[in-house]
C-alpha positions in Angstrom: 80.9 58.8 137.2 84.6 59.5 137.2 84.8 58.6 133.2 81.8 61.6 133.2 83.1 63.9 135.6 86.2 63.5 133.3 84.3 64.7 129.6 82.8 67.9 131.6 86.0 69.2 132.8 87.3 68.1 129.4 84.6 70.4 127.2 84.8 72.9 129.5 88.7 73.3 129.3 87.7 73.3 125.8 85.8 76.3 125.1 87.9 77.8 128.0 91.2 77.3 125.7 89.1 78.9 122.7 87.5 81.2 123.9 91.2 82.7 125.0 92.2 82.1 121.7 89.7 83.6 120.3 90.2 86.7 122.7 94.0 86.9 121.9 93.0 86.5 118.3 90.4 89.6 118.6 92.9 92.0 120.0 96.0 91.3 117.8 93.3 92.4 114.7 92.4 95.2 116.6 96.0 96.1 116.9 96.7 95.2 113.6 93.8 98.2 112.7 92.8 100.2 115.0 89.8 101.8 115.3 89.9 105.4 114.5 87.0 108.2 114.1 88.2 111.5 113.0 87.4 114.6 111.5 89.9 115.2 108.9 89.7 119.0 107.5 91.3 120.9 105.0 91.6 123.1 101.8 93.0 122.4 97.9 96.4 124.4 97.6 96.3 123.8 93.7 93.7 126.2 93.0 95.3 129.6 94.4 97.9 128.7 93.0 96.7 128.0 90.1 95.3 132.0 90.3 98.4 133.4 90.9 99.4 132.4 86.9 96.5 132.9 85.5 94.1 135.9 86.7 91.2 134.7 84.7 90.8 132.3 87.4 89.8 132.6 90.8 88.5 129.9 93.1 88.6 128.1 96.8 87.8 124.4 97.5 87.7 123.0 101.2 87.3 119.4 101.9 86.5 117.2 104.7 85.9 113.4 105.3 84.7 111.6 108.7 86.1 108.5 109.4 82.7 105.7 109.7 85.1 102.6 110.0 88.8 101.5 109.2 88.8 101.8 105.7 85.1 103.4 104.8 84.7 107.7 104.7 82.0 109.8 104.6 84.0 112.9 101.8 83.1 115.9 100.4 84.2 118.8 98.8 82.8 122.8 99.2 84.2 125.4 96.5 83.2 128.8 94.9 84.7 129.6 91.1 84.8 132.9 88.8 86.9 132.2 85.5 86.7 134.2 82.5 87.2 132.8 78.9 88.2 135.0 75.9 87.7 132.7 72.4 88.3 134.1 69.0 84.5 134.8 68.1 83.8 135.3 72.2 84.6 135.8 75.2 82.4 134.9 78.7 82.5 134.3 82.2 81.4 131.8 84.9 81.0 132.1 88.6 79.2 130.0 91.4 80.0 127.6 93.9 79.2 123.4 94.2 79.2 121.3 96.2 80.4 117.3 96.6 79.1 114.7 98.4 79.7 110.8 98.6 82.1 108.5 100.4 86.0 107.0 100.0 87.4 103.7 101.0 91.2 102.8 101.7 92.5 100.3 99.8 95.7 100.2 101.5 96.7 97.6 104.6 98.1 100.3 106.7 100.9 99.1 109.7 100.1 99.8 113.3 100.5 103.8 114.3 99.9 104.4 110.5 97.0 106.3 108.6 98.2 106.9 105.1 95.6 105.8 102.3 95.7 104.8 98.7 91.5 105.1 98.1 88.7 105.1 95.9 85.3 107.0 96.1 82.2 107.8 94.8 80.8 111.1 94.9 77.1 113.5 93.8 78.1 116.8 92.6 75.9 120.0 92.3 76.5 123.6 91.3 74.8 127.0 91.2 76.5 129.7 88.9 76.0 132.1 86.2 76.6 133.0 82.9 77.8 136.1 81.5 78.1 136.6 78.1 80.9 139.7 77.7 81.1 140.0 73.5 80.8 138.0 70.3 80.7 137.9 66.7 78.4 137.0 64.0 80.0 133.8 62.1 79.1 134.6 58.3 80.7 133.2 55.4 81.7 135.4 52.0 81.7 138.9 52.3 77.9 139.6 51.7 76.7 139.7 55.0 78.6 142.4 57.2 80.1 140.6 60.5 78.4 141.8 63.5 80.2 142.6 66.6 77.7 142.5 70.2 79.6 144.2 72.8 76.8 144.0 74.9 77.2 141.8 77.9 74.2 139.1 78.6 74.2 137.8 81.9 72.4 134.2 82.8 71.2 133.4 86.2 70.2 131.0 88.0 71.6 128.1 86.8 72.5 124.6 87.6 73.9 121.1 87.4 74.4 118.2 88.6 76.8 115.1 87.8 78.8 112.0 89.3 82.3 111.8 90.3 84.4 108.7 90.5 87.9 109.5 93.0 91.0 107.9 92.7 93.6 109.5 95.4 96.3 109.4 97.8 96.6 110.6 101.1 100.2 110.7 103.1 100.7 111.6 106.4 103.5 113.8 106.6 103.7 115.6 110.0 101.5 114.2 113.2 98.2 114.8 112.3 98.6 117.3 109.1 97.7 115.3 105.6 99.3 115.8 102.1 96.3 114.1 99.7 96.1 113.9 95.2 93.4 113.0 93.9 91.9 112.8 90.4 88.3 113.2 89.7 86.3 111.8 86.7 83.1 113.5 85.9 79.8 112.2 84.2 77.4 115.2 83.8 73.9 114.0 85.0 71.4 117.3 84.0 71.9 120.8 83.7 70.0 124.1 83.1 71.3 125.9 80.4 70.8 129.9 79.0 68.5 130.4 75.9 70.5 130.4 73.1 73.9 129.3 74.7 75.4 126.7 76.2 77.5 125.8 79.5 80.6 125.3 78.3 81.9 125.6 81.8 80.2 124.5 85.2 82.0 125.1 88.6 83.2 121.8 90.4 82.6 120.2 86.8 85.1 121.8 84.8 85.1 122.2 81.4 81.8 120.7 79.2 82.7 118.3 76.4 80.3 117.0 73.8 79.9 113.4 76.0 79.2 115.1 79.0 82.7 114.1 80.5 85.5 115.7 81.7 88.3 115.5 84.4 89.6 117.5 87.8 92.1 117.2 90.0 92.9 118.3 93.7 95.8 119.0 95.8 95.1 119.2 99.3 96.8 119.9 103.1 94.4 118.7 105.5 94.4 118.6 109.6 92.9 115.7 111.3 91.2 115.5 114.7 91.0 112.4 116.4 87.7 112.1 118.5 88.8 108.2 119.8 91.4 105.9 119.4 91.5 102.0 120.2 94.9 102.0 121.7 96.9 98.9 123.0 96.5 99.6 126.8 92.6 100.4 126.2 92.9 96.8 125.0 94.4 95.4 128.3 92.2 97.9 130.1 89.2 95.8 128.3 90.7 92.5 128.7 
């Protein structure tokens, strides 16, 4: 009786001393990353700038990503483009807004109190814009056929595409709260609508169309981010 009173206090110390363990083990990883949701908000400085050198070009982009888990974000992007193109034989412009949609994930071990992020992301793109055709000439060769200059403007509506992004970037915190973020953005064009007898050769949110259906973008953002909850050391012991 006493040798099995003995083994029961004995197991039960056990999973006592385990389960404390376990416990301690639980809130040092919770410290170690905190559980965060936020709303992080903000808008792409590059592009006005960008404006300000070259008044051909005119566009806004605002972003936002909500904070699922430690490292996993739900991102997007919202921006409106007008740019104007003068070539040799033409000239043309584009306007219309897009819009992105996909997620990020931080691949960087942050230390307790920090939120800075080196991530990766995936992202559906989509735009609506327009077309307008301001001049061009008639390509002939020799001097039989007289060139032909259309002065004419030929506007395109309703048009669309849509493509995949892949997101490498950076995100800093700089001041409490207020976010410095990079990012580059690699483009794979999925389907478009194009204009009888022309081509997109420029798509909002896309960028420029190449002959593989690829191109490249970047950002350069100032974001603000409200925190809705915050696992915090003393709402540990509060839980303990």
């Amino acid at each position: 009786m006493k040798n099995t009173l003995l083994y029961t206090i004995s197991i039960f110390l056990f999973f006592i001393v385990n389960g404390i363990n376990a416990q301690e083990k639980n809130i040092k990883d919770s410290l170690k990353t905190p559980q965060i949701h936020s709303l992080r908000v903000g808008v792409d400085i590059s592009k006005p700038i960008i404006g300000l050198f070259k008044t051909a070009y005119k566009a806004s982009e605002f972003v936002a990503d909500y904070r699922l888990k430690n490292n996993s974000y739900i991102a997007g992007e919202f921006g409106t483009v007008t740019r104007s193109f003068g070539e040799v034989s033409f000239a043309y412009q584009t306007k219309g807004t897009y819009y992105k949609i996909g997620f990020d994930y931080n691949v960087y071990d942050n230390l307790i109190g920090m939120n800075n992020m080196i991530y990766t992301g995936l992202r559906y793109g989509h735009s609506t814009f327009s077309q307008e055709l301001l001049h061009y000439n008639t390509n002939t060769i020799g001097n039989y056929w007289p060139s032909n200059s259309n002065t004419t403007p030929t506007k395109y509506d309703n048009l669309n595409a849509s493509w995949l992004t892949l997101v490498f970037g950076i995100k800093v915190e700089t001041f409490n709260n207020i976010f410095v973020s990079s990012s580059l953005q690699l483009n794979r064009l999925i389907s478009q609508k194009e204009p009888n007898n022309f081509k997109n050769l420029y798509i909002p949110g896309f960028n420029h169309v190449g002959l593989n259906a690829l191109s490249a973008s970047f950002n350069y953002t100032i974001s603000y981010n409200i925190p809705f909850n915050k696992r915090t050391k003393e709402k540990l012991r509060k839980d303990e």
